[in-house]
C-alpha positions as CSV (number, residue, x, y, z in Angstrom):
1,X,-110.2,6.2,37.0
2,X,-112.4,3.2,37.6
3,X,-111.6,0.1,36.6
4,X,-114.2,-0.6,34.2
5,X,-116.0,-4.3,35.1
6,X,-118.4,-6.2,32.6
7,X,-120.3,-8.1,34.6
8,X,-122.4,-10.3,31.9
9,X,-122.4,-11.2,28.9
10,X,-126.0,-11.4,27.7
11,X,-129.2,-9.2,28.4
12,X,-132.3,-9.8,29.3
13,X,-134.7,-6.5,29.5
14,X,-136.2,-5.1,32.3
15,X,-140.2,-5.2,32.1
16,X,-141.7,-2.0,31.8
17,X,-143.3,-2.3,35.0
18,X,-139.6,-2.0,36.8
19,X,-139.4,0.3,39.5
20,X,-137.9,3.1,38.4
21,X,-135.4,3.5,40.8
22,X,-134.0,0.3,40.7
23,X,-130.7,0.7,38.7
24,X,-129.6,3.1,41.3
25,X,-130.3,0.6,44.3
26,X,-128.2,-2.1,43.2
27,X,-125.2,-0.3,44.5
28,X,-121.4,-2.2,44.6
29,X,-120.1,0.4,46.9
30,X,-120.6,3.2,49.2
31,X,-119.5,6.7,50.2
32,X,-119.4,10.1,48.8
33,X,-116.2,10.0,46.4
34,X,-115.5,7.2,44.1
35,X,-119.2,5.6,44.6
36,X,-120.4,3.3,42.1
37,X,-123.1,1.7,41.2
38,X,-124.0,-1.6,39.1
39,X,-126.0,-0.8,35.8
40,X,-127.0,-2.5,32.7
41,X,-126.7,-2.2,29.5
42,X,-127.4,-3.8,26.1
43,X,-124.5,-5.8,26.8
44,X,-124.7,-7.0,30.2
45,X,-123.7,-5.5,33.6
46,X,-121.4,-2.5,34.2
47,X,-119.7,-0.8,37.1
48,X,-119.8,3.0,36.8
49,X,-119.3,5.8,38.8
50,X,-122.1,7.6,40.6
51,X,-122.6,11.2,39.1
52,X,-119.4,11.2,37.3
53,X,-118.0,14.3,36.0
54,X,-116.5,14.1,32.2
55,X,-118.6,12.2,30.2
56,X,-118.3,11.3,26.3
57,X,-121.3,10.8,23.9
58,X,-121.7,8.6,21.0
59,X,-125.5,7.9,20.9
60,X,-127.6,11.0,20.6
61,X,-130.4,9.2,22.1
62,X,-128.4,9.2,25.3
63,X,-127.3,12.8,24.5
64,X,-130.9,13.6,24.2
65,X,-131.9,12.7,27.6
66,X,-129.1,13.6,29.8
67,X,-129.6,17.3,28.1
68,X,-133.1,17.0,29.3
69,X,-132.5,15.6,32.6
70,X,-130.0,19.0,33.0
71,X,-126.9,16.9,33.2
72,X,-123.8,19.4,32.9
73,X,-120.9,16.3,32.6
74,X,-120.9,16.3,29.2
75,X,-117.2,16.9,28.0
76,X,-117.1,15.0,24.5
77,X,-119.8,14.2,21.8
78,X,-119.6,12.6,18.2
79,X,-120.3,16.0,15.9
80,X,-119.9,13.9,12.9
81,X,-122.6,15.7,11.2
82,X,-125.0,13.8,13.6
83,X,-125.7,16.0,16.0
84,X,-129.9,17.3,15.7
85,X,-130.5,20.8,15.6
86,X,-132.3,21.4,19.0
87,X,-128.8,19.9,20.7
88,X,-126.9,21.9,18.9
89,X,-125.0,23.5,21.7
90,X,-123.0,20.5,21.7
91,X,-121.4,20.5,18.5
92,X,-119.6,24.1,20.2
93,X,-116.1,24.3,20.6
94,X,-116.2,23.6,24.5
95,X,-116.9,19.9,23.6
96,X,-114.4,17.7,22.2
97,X,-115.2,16.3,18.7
98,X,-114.9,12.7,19.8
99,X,-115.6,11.5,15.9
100,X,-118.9,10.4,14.3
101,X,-120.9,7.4,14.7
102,X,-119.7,4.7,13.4
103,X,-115.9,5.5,13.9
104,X,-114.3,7.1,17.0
105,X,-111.4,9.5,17.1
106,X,-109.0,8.0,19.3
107,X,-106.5,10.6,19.5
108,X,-108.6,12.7,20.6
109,X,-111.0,10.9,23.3
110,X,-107.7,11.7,26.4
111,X,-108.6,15.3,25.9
112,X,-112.2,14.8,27.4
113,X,-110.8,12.9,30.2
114,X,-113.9,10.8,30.4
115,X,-115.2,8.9,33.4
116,X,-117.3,7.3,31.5
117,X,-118.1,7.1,27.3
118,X,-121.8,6.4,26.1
119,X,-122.5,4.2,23.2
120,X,-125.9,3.0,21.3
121,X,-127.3,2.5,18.1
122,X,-125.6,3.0,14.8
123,X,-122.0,3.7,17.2
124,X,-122.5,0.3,19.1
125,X,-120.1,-1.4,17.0
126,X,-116.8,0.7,18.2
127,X,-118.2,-0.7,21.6
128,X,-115.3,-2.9,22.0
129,X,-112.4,-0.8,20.6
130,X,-112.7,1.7,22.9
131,X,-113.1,-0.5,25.9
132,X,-109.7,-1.9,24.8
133,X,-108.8,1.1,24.2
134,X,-109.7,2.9,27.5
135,X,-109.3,-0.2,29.6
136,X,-109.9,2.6,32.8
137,X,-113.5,3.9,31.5
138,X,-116.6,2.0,31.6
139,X,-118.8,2.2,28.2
140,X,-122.2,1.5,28.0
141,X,-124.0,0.6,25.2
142,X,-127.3,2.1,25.4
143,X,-128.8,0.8,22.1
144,X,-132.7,0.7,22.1
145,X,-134.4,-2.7,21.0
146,X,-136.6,-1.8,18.3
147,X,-138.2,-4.9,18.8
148,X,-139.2,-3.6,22.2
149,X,-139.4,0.3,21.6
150,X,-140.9,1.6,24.7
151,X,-139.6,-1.2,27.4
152,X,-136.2,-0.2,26.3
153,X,-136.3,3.4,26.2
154,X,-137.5,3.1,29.3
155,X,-134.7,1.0,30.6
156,X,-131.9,3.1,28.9
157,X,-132.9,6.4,30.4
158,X,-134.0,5.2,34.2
159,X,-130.5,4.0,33.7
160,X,-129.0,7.1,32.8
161,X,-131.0,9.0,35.5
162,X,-130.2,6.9,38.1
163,X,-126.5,7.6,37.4
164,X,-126.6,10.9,37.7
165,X,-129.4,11.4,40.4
166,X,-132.3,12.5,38.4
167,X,-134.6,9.6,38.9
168,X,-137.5,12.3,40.0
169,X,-137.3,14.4,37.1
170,X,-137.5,10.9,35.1
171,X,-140.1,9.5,36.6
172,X,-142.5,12.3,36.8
173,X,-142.0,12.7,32.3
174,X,-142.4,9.2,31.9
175,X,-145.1,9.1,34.1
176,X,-147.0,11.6,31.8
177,X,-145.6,9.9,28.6
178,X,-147.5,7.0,29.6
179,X,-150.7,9.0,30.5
180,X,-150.6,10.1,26.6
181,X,-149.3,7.0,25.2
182,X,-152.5,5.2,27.0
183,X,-154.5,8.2,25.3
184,X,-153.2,7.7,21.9
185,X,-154.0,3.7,22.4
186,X,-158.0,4.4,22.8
187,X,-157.8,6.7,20.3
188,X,-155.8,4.5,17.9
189,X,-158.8,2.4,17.9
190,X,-160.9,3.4,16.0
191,X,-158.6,5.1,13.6
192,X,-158.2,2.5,10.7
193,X,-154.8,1.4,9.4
194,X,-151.9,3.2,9.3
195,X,-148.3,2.9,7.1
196,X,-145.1,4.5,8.1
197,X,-142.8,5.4,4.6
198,X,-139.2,6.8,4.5
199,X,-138.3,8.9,2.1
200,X,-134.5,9.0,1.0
201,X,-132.9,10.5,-2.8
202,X,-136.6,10.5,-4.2
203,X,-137.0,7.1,-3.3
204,X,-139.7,5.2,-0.2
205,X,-138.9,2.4,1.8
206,X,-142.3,1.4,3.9
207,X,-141.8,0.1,7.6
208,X,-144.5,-2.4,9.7
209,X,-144.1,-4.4,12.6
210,X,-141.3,-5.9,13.7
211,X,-138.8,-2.6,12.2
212,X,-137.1,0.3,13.4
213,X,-140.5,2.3,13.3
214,X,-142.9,-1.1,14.5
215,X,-144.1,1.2,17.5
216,X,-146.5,3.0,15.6
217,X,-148.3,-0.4,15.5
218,X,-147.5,-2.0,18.9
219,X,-146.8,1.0,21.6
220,X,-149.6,2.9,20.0
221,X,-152.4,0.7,19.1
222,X,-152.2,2.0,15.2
223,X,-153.3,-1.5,13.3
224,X,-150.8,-1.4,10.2
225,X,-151.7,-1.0,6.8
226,X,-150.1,-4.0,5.0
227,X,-149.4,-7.6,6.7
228,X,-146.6,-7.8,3.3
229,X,-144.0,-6.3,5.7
230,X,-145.0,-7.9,8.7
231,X,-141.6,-10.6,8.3
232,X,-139.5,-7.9,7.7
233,X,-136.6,-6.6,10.5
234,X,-134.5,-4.6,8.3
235,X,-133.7,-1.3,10.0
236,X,-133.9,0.2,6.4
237,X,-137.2,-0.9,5.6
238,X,-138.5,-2.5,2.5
239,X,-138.4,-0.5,-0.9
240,X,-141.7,0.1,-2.4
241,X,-143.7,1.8,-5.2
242,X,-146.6,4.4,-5.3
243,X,-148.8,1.6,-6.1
244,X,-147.7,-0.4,-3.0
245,X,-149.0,2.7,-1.4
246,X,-152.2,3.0,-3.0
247,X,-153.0,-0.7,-2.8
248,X,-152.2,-0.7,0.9
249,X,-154.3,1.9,1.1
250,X,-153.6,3.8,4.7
251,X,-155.9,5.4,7.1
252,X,-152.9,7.1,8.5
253,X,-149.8,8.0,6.4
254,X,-146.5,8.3,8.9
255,X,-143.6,10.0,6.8
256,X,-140.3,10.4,7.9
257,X,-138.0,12.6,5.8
258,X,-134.1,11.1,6.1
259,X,-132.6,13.7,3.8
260,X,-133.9,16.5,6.0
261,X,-133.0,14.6,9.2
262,X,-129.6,14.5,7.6
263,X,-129.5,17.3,6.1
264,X,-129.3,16.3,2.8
265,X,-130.4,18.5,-0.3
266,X,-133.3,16.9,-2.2
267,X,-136.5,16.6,-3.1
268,X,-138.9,17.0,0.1
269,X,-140.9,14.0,1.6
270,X,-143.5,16.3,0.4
271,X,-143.1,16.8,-2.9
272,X,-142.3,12.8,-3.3
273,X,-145.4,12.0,-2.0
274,X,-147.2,14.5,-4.1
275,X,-148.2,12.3,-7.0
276,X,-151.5,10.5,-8.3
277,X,-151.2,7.5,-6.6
278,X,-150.9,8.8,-3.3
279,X,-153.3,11.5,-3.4
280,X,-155.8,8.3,-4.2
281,X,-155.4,7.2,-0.8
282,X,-157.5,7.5,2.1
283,X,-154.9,9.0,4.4
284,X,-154.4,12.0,1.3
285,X,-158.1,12.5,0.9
286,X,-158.6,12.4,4.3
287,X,-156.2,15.2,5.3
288,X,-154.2,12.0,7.5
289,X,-150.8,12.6,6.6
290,X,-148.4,13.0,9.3
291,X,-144.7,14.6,8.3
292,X,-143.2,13.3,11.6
293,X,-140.2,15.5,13.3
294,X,-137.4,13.4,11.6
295,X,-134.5,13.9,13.8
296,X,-136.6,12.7,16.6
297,X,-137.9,9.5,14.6
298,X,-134.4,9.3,12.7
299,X,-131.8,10.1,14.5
300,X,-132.4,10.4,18.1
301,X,-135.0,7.5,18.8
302,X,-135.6,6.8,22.3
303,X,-134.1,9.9,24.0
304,X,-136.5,11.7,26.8
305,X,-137.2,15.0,24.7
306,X,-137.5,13.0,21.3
307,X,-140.0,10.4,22.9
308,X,-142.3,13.2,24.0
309,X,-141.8,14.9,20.3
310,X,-142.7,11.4,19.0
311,X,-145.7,11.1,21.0
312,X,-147.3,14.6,19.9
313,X,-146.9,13.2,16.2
314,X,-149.1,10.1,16.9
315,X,-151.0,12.5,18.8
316,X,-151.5,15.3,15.9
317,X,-152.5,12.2,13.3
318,X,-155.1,10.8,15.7
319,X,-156.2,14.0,16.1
């Protein structure tokens, strides 16, 4: 297997206006068998194989796009109770249960015999054991900057495409992502404020700039609702009330429902949002709130399929 090479230590992202095709021109070698290519990563450089042919997935953002891009290498996913429903092929028997997300099964990695094993996101910390581990596989972390949303989707799946040869089929979806994404801007003009809440046990946590959910507000144009959260970086949001809600007062209510995207029993997002307080606001009384597909805001953020899925949500609340 290839002797796996990190190349730097630091990352500095790609600007969206990166040719597409670039990660697979940067080549370190040449030939039909046992090409590889120079790549990077969250972490830095890597040397991977071109097109390799076993490959284990921790990040279902990755696992998202390589299904869409028609990738067949797949040999070894994190089931872990992660795994969204429209990918659920991959929690079948023919793949190897590699762990969950936040711990990998060692024992059982050999059995993939991977060329190569994908990190990103919430299984970014086992990074490092399992490149001690696996001294012989490269692993890329392909976490997405949430601080950069769309610049680093970007980046993490021209990178995968380039691997494996699809930069075409990349190209031509992100081409028409952006063509909707500009679309949703104009619209997003003149639609008022908007407020993104999670819902989790019958409690909300509210999300504005600078969070896990901040492009609402700067990919799409969507002014936000409240500058109270505008210091605020935790991934998990801040915890509010119902009369944070009504005070802040949306044009546009984004609701993303973690117990479903879990699956989790509970009360509904829409049944916690069903109260006095919220009905007051102008996104209830105005018909304006959106119950967003929460696998594709929760779990898989910044795959190819779950970008487009996020896209028609801004899309159906600009409507």
């Amino acid at each position: 297997m290839l002797q796996t090479r990190r190349l730097t230590a630091a990352l500095t992202l790609p600007l969206l206006s990166l040719a597409l095709t670039a990660c697979a021109t940067d080549e370190s070698a040449s030939g039909d068998d046992g090409e590889t290519i120079i790549v990077t990563d969250a972490l830095g450089e890597e040397e991977v194989p071109r097109d390799p042919e076993s490959v284990v997935v921790f990040d279902m953002a990755s696992l998202d796009t390589l299904d869409t891009l028609g990738v067949d290498a797949i040999s070894g996913v994190a089931k872990g109770g992660a795994v969204p429903s429209y990918l659920r092929e991959y929690a079948g028997d023919e793949y190897v249960d590699v762990g969950d997300l936040f711990e990998p099964d060692l024992e059982a990695i050999p059995a993939a015999e991977p060329d190569l094993i994908i990190v990103g996101g919430r299984s970014a910390g086992m990074h490092d054991t399992l490149e001690k581990t696996f001294p012989d596989v490269p692993v890329l972390d392909m976490s997405t900057d949430e601080t950069d949303y769309l610049e680093s989707a970007r980046r993490n799946i021209t990178t995968l495409a380039g691997i494996f040869g699809e930069e075409d089929r990349a190209e031509q979806l992100l081409a028409e992502y952006d063509d909707r994404i500009a679309a949703a801007r104009e619209k997003a003009t003149d639609a008022g404020t908007g407020l993104v809440l999670l819902t989790s046990g019958g409690e909300i946590t509210a999300y504005s700039i600078n969070s896990r959910f901040g492009f609402v507000h700067d990919v799409f144009g969507v002014a936000p609702a409240t500058g109270e959260l505008g210091d605020t970086e935790s991934r998990h949001g801040e915890a509010v009330s119902f009369e944070f809600v009504r005070e802040a007062n949306p044009d546009l209510l984004y609701v993303v429902d973690r117990d479903a995207a879990i699956g989790e029993e509970g009360e509904s997002a829409r049944e916690i949002l069903d109260n006095a307080l919220v009905r007051k606001t102008k996104a209830w009384t105005r018909g304006k709130v959106t119950y967003v597909d929460p696998e594709a805001w929760y779990l898989v953020g910044g795959g190819l399929t779950s970008l487009g899925t996020l896209i028609g949500d801004i899309e159906t609340s600009l409507a």
